[in-house]
C-alpha positions in Angstrom: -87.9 -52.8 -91.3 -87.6 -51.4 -87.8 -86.5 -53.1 -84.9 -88.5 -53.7 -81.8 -87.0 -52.0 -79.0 -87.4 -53.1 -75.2 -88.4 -50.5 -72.6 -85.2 -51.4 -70.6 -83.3 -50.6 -73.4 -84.2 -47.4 -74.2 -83.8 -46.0 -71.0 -80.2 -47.1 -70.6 -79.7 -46.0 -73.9 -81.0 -42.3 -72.8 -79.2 -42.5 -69.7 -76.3 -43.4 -71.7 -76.6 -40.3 -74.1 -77.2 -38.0 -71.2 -74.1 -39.0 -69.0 -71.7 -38.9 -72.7 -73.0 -35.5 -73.0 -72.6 -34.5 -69.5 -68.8 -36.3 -69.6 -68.2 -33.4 -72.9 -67.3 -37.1 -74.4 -68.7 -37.9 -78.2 -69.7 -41.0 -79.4 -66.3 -41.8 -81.5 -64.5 -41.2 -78.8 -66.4 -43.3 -76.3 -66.1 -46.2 -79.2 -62.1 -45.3 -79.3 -62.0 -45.9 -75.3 -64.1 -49.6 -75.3 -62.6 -50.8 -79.3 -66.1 -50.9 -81.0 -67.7 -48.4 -83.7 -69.3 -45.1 -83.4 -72.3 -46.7 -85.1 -72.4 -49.3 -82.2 -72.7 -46.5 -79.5 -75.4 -45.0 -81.5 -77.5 -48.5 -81.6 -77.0 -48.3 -77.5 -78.2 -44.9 -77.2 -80.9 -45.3 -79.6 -81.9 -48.9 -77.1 -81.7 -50.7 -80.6 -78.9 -52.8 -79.4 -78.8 -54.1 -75.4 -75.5 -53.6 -73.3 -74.6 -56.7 -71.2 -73.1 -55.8 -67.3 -69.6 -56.0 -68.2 -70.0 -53.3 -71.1 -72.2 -51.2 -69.0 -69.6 -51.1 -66.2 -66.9 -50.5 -68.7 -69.0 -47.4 -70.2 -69.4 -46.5 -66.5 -65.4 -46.7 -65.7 -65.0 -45.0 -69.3 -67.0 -41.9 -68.0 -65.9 -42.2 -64.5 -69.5 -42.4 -63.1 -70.8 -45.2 -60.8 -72.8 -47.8 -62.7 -75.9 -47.4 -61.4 -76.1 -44.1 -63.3 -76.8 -45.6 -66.3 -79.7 -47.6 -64.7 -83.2 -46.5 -65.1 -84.1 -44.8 -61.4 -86.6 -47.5 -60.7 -83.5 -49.8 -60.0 -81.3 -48.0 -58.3 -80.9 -47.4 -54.8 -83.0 -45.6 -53.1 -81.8 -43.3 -50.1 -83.6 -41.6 -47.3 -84.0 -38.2 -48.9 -81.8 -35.7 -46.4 -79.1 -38.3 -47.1 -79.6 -37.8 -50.7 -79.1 -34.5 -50.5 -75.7 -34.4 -48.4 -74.4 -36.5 -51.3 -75.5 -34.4 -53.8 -74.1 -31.3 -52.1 -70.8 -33.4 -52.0 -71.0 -33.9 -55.1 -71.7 -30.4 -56.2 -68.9 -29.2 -53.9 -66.2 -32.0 -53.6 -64.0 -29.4 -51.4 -66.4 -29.6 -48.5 -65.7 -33.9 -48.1 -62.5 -33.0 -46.0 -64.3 -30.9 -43.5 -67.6 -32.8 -43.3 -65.5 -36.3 -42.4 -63.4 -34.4 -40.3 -66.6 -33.0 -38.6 -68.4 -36.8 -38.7 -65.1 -38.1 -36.9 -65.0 -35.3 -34.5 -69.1 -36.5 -33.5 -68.0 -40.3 -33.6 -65.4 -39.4 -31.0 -67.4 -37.4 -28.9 -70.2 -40.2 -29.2 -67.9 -43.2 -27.9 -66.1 -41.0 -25.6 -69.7 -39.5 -23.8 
């Protein structure tokens, strides 16, 4: 008999899958890191079985990605698109966040002192 799945479900799940794969983690070793089985992770991935906030953020920490990752991009926040790509560029290229909040303090200053 299969299990009905919810739409909500199955998108975490993915999301899930994707950001263990990007992480180089595997499934047993996620289910090491949060003390449930390898077959549990798999029912989350595959949307069969729901995650609850507090295990979502705990996969999140686990990964070290913000939480919102594992949302489905309908509900999560939505930034102006130039913005979105300064962060992803920061992301990409974590070296650069010195010099670019050195460079946004040096405008703040000049702002307030103008």
């Amino acid at each position: 008999m299969s299990e009905v799945v919810h739409p909500y479900d199955a998108a975490v799940g993915a999301l899930l899958r994707e950001q263990r794969l990007a992480a180089l983690a595997k499934q047993r070793d996620l289910a090491a890191a949060l003390q449930v089985t390898r077959a549990t992770v798999t029912r989350w991935e595959q949307g069969i079985r729901g995650l609850n906030v507090a295990t979502l953020l705990t996969i999140a920490d686990t990964l070290e990605i913000p939480g919102s990752q594992l949302l489905p991009e309908a509900h999560r926040e939505r930034l102006d698109p130039a913005l979105a790509a300064i962060i992803g560029t920061l992301r990409a290229r974590p070296d650069l966040v010195p010099t670019v909040q050195a460079l946004l303090e040096t405008l703040l200053d000049s702002e307030g002192g103008a």
